[in-house]
C-alpha positions as CSV (number, residue, x, y, z in Angstrom):
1,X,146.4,85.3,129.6
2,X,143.5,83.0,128.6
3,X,142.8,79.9,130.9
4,X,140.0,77.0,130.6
5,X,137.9,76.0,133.4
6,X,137.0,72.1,133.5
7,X,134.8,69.5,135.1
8,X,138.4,67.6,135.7
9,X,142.1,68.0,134.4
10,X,144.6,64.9,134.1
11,X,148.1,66.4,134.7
12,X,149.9,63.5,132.6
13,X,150.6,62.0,136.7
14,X,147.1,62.7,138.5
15,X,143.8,64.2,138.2
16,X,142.8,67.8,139.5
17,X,139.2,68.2,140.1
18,X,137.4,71.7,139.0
19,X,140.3,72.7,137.5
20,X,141.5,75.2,135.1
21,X,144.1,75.4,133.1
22,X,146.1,79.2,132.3
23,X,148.2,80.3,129.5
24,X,149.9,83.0,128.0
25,X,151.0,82.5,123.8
26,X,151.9,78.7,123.5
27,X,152.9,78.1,126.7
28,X,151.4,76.7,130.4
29,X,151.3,79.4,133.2
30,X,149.5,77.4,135.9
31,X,147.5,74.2,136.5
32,X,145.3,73.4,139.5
33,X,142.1,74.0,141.0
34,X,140.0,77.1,139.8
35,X,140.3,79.6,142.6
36,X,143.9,79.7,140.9
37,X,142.2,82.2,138.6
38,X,141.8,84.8,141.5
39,X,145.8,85.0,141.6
40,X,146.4,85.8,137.5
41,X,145.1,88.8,134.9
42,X,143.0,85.8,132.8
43,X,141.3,88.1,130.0
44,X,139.4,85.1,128.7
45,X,137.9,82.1,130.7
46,X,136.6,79.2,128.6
47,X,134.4,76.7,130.5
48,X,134.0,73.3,129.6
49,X,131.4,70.6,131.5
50,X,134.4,67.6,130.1
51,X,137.9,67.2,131.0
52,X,141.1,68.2,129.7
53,X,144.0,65.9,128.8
54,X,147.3,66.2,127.8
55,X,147.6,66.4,123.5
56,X,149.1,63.2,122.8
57,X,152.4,62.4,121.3
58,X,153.2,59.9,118.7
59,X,156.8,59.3,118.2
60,X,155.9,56.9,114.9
61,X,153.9,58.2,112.3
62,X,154.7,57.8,108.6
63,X,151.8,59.9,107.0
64,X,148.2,61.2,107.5
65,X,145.3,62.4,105.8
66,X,146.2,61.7,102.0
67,X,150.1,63.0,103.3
68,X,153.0,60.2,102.7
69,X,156.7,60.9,103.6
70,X,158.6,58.9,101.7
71,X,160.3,59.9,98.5
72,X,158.7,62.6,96.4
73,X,156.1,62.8,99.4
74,X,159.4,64.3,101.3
75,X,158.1,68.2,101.6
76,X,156.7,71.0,104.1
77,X,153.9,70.6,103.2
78,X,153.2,66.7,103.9
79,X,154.4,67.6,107.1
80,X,151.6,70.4,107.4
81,X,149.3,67.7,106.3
82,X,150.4,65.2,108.7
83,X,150.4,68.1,111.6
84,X,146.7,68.8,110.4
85,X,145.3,65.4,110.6
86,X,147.1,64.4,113.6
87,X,145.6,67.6,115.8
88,X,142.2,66.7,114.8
89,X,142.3,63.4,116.4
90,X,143.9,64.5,119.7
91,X,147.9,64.6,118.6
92,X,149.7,67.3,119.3
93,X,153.2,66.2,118.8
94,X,154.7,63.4,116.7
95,X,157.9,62.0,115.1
96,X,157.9,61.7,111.5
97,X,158.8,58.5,110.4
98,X,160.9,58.2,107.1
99,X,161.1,53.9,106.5
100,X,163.9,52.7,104.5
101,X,164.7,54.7,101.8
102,X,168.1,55.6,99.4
103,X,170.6,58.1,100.8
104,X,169.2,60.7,98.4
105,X,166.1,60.5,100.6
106,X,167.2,60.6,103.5
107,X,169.4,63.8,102.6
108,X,166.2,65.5,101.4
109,X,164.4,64.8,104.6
110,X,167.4,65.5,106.5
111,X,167.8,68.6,104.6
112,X,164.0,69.8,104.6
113,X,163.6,69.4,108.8
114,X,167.2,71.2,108.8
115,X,166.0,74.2,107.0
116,X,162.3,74.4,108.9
117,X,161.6,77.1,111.3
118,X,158.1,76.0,112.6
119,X,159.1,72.7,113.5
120,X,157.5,73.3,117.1
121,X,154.3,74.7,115.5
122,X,153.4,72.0,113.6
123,X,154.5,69.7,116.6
124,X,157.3,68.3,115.1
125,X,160.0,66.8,117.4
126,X,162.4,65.6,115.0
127,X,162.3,62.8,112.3
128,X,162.2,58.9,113.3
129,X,164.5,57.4,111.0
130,X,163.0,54.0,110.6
131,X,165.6,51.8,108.5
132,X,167.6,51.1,106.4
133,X,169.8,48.9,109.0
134,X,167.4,46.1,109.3
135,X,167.8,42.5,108.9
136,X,166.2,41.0,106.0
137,X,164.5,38.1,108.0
138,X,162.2,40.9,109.7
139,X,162.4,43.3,107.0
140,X,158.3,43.5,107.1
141,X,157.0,46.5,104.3
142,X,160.6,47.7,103.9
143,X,162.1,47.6,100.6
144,X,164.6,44.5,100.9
145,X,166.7,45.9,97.6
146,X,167.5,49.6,100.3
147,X,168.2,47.2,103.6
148,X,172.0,48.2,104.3
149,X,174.4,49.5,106.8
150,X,174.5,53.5,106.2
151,X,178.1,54.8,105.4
152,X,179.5,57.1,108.4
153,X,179.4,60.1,106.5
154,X,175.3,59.9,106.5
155,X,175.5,58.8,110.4
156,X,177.4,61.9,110.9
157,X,175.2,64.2,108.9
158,X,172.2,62.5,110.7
159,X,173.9,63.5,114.3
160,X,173.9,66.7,113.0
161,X,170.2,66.5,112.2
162,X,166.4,67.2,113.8
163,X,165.9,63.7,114.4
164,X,164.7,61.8,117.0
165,X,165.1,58.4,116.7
166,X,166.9,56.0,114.8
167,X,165.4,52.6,114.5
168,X,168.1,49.4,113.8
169,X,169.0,46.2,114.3
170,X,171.4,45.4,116.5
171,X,173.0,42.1,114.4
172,X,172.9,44.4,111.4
173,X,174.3,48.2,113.0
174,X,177.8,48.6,113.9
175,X,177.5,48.9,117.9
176,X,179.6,51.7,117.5
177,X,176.9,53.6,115.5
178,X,174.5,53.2,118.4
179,X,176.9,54.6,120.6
180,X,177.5,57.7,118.2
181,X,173.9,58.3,117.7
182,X,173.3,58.3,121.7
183,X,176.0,60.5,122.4
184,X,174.6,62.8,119.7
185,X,171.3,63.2,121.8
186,X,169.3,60.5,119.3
187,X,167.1,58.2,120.9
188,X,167.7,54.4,119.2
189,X,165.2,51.8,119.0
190,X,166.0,48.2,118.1
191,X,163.6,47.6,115.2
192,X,163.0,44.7,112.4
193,X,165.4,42.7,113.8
194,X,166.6,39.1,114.2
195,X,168.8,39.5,117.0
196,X,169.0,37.2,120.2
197,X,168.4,38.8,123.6
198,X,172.1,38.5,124.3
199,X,172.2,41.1,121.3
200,X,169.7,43.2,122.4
201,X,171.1,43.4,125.7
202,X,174.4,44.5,124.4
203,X,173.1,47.2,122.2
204,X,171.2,48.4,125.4
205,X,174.4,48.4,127.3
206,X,175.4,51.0,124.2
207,X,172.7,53.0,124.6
208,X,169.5,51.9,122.7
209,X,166.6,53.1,124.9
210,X,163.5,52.1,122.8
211,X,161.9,48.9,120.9
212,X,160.0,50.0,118.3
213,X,156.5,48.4,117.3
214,X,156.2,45.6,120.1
215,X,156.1,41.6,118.7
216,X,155.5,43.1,114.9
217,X,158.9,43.1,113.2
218,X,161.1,41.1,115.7
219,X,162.5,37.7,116.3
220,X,159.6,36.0,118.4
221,X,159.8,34.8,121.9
222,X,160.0,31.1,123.2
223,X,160.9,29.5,126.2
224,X,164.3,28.2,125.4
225,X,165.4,31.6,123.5
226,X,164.0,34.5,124.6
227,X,164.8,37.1,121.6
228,X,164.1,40.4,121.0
229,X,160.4,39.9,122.1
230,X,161.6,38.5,125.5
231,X,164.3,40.8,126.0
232,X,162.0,43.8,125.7
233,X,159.3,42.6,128.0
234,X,161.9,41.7,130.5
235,X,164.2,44.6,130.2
236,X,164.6,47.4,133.0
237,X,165.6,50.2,131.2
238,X,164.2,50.2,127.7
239,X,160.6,51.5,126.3
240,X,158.6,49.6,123.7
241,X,156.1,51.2,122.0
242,X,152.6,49.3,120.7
243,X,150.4,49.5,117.9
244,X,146.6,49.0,119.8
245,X,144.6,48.8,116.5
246,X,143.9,45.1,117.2
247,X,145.8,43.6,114.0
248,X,149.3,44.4,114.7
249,X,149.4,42.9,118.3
250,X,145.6,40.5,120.1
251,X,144.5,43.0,122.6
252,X,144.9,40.2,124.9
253,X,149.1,40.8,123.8
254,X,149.2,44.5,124.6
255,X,147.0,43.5,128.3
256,X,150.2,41.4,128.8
257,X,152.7,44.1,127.5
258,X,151.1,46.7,130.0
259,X,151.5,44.4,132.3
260,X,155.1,43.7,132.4
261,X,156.7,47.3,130.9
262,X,153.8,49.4,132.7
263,X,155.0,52.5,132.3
264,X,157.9,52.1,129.6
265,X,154.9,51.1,127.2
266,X,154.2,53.7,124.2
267,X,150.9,54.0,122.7
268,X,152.1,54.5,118.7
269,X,148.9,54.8,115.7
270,X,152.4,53.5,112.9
271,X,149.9,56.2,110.6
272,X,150.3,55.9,107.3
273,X,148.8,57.8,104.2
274,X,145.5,56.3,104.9
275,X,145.0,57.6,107.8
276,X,141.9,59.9,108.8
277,X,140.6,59.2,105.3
278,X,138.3,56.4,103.0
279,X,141.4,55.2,101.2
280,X,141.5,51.9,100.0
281,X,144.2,51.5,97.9
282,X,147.3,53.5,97.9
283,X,150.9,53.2,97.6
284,X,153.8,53.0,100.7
285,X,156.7,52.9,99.5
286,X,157.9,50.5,97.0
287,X,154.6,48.7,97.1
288,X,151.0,49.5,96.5
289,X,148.2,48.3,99.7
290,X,144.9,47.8,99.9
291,X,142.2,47.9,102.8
292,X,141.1,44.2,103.7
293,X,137.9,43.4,105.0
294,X,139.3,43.3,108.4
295,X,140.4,46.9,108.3
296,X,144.4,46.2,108.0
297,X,146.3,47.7,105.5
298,X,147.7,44.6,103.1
299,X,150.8,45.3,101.4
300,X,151.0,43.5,98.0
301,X,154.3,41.1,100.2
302,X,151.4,40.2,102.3
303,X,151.6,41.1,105.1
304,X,151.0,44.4,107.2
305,X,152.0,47.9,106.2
306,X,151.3,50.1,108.9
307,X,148.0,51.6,110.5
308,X,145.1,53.8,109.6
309,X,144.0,53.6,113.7
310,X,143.7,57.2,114.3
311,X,145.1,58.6,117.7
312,X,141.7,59.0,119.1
313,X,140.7,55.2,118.5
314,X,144.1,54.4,120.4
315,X,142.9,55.9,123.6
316,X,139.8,54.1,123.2
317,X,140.7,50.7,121.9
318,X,143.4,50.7,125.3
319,X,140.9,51.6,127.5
320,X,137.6,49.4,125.9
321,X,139.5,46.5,125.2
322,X,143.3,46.2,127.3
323,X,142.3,47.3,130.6
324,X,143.8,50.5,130.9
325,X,142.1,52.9,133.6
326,X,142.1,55.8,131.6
327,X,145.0,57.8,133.3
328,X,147.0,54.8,132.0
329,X,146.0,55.2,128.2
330,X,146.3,59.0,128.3
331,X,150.0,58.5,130.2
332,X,150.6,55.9,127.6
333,X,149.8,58.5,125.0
334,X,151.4,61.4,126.7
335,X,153.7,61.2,129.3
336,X,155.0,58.3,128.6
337,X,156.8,58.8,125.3
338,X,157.4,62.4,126.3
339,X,159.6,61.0,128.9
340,X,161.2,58.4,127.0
341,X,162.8,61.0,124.3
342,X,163.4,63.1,127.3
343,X,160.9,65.8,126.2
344,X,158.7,66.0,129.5
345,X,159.4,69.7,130.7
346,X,158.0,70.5,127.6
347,X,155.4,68.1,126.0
348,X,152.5,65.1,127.2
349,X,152.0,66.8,130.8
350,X,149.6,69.8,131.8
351,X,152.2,72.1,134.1
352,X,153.8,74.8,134.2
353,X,156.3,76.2,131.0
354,X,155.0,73.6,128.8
355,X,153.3,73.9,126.0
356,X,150.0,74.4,125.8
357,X,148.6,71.7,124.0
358,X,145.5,69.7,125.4
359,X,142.4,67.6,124.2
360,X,138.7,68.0,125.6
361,X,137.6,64.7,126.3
362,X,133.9,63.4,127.4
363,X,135.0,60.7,129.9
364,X,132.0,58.5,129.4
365,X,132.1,58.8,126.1
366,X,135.6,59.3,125.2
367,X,134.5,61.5,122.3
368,X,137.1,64.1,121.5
369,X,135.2,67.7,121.5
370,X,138.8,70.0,120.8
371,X,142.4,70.3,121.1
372,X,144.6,73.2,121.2
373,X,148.2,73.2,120.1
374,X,150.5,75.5,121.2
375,X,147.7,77.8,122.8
376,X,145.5,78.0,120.0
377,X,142.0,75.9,119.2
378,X,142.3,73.5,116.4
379,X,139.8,74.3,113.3
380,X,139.4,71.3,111.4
């Protein structure tokens, strides 16, 4: 057993003060204060004068650190990349995110999770399928020319699948495919969409658990129809997950969005091939983007085309600029979506029979100093 001794431990729900941290292989034997270690064999204490957090999970990320999955970027070893990047800003788990694409794409990526063993080494919970049932009002940096309603042979093969999620629109997607896709064990999210609330509503009432990217690819809210914008910020049930990188959503947006969803709000990077790198051109897709002055990546439509906020700069731009005490940004970041894809025995909280992954974090700072996934120290 090895354990690590810290100023402070945040559970995912609380904070433990002089606490440490024990586990055996990739998994959590105990969590509380340190006079826990009199009670277990530890063969190797670590000490740390900073506190550890929970790693954080990402349930949308479309590439990292030179890595793109989309089309012939659909391998192993993108995902390795992606993995690689990720854990050296903090995230431990993540969803990769495949946007709209042709069915033989989808097959391959569907094919390549399928056939993966070390899926839960690399932190992999299972693809987000973002697309290709989208309306073309809100189709954003998705190839108009693929936006369509799958055929049920592909919905079945992706029931059969390692994914995740499944983000649609509800005008666009059969209700019945939600409805499938839930009972299959796939989380969906109501994405680039034009619907009204009444049709959000109804494909909540089928199922769909999750809004993906808050206010960026959605019909906008006003006071005489609410939309999907309005729907999600007043719905009971449903998760939304936000982009804090300052360009997708005002800071002063996401302060509200906390405010109304609290904890059904997921911290999200949208990471694209840029990510963790100097890039300033590069191609998504269908379409090549550039780096504006600004920092947002400009797709050559115009308009946005995902993030290169890495997961550290999340925490930080939540807590420096929304208002988040900082058990709120790591939950956020953590617990949050763990809970929402129904994951939290196992991922974004520090207890027992869950994986050990964890960041070191300066508080003052909030300058990452390691992370461990699965049990083992991250060598970037």
């Amino acid at each position: 057993m090895k354990a690590i001794q810290a100023k402070r431990l945040y559970t995912g729900s609380y904070f433990i003060e002089e606490a440490v941290l024990i586990w055996e292989d990739q998994y959590i034997v105990a969590v509380g204060h340190k006079n826990l270690l009199e009670k277990y064999n530890v063969t190797d204490i670590i000490t740390t004068p900073y506190t550890i957090i929970p790693g954080f999970v990402d349930i949308q990320v479309n590439g990292a650190g030179t890595a793109d999955f989309y089309g012939d970027g659909i391998s192993e070893a993108t995902l390795t990349q992606m993995s690689k990047t990720l854990a050296s800003y903090g995230c431990t788990s993540f969803c990769p995110t495949l946007i709209t694409s042709t069915d033989e794409h989808i097959n391959k990526a569907l094919d390549l999770v399928n056939s993966m063993d070390n899926l839960n080494q690399l932190g992999i919970l299972g693809l987000h399928i973002e697309g290709p049932m989208f309306s073309q009002e809100h189709k954003g940096a998705h190839n108009p020319a693929l936006i369509r309603v799958i055929s049920e042979d592909l919905l079945a093969k992706i029931c059969e699948s390692e994914v995740a999620i499944v983000s649609l629109s509800p005008e666009v997607a059969p209700n019945e495919y939600i409805s499938t896709l839930v009972d299959s064990g796939i989380h969906v999210s109501v994405a680039h969409t034009n619907a009204t609330l009444e049709e959000v509503r109804k494909a909540e009432s089928y199922g769909a658990n999750l809004g993906t990217h808050l206010y960026n690819g959605m019909s906008r809210f006003n006071s005489r129809e609410p939309n999907v914008v309005g729907a999600l910020l007043t719905s009971k049930t449903m998760y939304s997950s936000i982009i804090p990188d300052g360009n997708h959503s005002d800071f002063e947006s996401v302060k509200m969005a906390h405010t109304l969803l609290k904890d059904r709000l997921i911290t999200i990077t949208d990471g694209i091939i840029a990510m963790g790198t100097d890039m300033k051109t590069f191609k998504i897709g269908f379409q090549n983007v550039h780096i504006d002055e600004l920092n947002r990546c400009i797709g050559d439509y115009g308009g946005l085309a995902g993030s290169m906020i890495t997961p550290i700069e999340c925490l930080q731009n939540l807590v420096w600029h929304c208002e988040y005490s900082l058990s709120e940004a790591i939950s956020s970041y953590s617990s949050v979506p763990a809970k929402a894809l129904e994951l939290q025995d196992v991922i974004g909280s520090l207890v027992p029979y869950a994986f050990a992954d964890f960041s070191i974090l300066e508080e003052s700072t909030l300058e990452l100093k390691n992370t461990y996934q699965k049990g083992n120290l991250f060598q970037k």
